[in-house]
C-alpha positions as CSV (number, residue, x, y, z in Angstrom):
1,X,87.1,133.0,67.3
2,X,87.9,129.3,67.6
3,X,87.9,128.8,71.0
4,X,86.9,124.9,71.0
5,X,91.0,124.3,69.7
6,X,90.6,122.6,66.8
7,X,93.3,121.9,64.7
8,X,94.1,124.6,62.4
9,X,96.7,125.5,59.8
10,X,98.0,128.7,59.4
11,X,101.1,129.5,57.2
12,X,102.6,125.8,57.0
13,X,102.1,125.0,60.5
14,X,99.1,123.2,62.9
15,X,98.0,124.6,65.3
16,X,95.6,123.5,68.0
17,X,94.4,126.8,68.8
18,X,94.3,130.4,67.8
19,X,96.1,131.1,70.9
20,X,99.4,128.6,69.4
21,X,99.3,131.4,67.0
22,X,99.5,134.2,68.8
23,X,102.1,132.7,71.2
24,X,104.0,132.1,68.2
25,X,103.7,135.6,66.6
26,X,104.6,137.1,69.4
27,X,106.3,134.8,71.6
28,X,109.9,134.7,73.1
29,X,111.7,137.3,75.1
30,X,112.6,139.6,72.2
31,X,109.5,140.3,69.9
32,X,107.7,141.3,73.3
33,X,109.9,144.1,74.2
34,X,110.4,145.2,70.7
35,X,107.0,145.9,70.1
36,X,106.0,147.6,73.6
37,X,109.4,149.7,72.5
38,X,108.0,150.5,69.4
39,X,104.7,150.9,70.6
40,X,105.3,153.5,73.4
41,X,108.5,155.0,72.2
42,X,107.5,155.4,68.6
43,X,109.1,155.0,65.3
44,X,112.6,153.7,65.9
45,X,116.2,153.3,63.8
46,X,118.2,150.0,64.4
47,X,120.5,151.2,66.6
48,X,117.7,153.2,69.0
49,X,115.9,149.9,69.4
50,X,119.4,148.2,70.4
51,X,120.2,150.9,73.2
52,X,116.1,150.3,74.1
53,X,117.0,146.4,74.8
54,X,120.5,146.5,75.2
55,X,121.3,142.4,76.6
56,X,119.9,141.7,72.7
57,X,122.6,141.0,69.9
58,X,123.0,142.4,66.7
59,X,122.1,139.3,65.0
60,X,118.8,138.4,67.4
61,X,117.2,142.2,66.9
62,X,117.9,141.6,63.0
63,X,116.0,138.2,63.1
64,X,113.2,139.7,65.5
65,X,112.4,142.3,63.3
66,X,112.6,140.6,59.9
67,X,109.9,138.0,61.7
68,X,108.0,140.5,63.2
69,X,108.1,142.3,59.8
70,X,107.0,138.9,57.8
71,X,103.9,138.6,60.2
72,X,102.9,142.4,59.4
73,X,103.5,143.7,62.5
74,X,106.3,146.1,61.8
75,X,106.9,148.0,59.2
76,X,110.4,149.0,57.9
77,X,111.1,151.9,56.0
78,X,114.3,152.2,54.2
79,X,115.3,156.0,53.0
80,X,117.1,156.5,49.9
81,X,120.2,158.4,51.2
82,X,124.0,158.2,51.9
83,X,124.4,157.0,54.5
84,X,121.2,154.4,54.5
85,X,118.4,154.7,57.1
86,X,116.2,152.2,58.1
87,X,113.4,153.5,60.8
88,X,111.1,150.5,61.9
89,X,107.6,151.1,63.1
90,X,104.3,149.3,64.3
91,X,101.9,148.9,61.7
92,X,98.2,148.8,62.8
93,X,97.9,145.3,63.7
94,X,101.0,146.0,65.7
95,X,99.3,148.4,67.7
96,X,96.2,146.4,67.9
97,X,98.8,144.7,70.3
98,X,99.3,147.4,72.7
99,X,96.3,146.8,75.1
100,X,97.2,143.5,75.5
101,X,101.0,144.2,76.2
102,X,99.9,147.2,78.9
103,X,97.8,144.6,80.6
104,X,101.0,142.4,80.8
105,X,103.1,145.1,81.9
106,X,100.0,146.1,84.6
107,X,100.2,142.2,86.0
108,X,103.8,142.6,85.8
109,X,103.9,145.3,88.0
110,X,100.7,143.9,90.4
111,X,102.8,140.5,90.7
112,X,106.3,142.2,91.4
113,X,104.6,144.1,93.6
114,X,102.7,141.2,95.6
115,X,106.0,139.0,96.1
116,X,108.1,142.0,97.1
117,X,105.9,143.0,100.0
């Protein structure tokens, strides 16, 4: 672990710690909720993860997952039938995630429920 943030490069970027790159794998308001979807819901089609996050476009959810995909953290499987069907999925360093996404969700909750009181 490189905790003393030196610089680093990691697929054609710097970054000044390892925590840059996680932030960057999984950062943004999309690729979270995609991946807790996929990882408590299960394998999901296209459209199933749409009606999951429905204030996402079309054309966000695409990019999300092709990104998400790129870094190895879902896997897409594409069925050889009429019509198509694409089912995506978290590949096991997507669901190495999962702990770390339930203890968000858990402070989520313990901070909602703190400032609602």
């Amino acid at each position: 672990m490189n905790s003393n943030c030196d610089i680093l490069e990691f697929k054609n970027k710097e970054y000044a710690c390892t925590f840059e790159i996680t932030i960057d794998l999984i950062g943004g308001k999309w690729k979270p909720l995609i991946i807790w979807h996929l990882g408590t819901k299960g394998t999901q089609r296209f459209n199933e993860l749409k009606k999951l996050i429905p204030k996402i476009t079309q054309k966000m959810l695409t990019q999300q997952l092709r990104e998400l995909e790129a870094d190895n953290l879902v896997d897409r499987k594409v069925y050889a039938q009429v019509p198509p069907k694409v089912e995506y999925s978290l590949t096991d360093l997507g669901k190495s995630l999962m702990p770390i996404l339930s203890m968000m969700c858990k402070w989520g909750e313990d901070y909602y429920e703190l400032i609602t009181l």
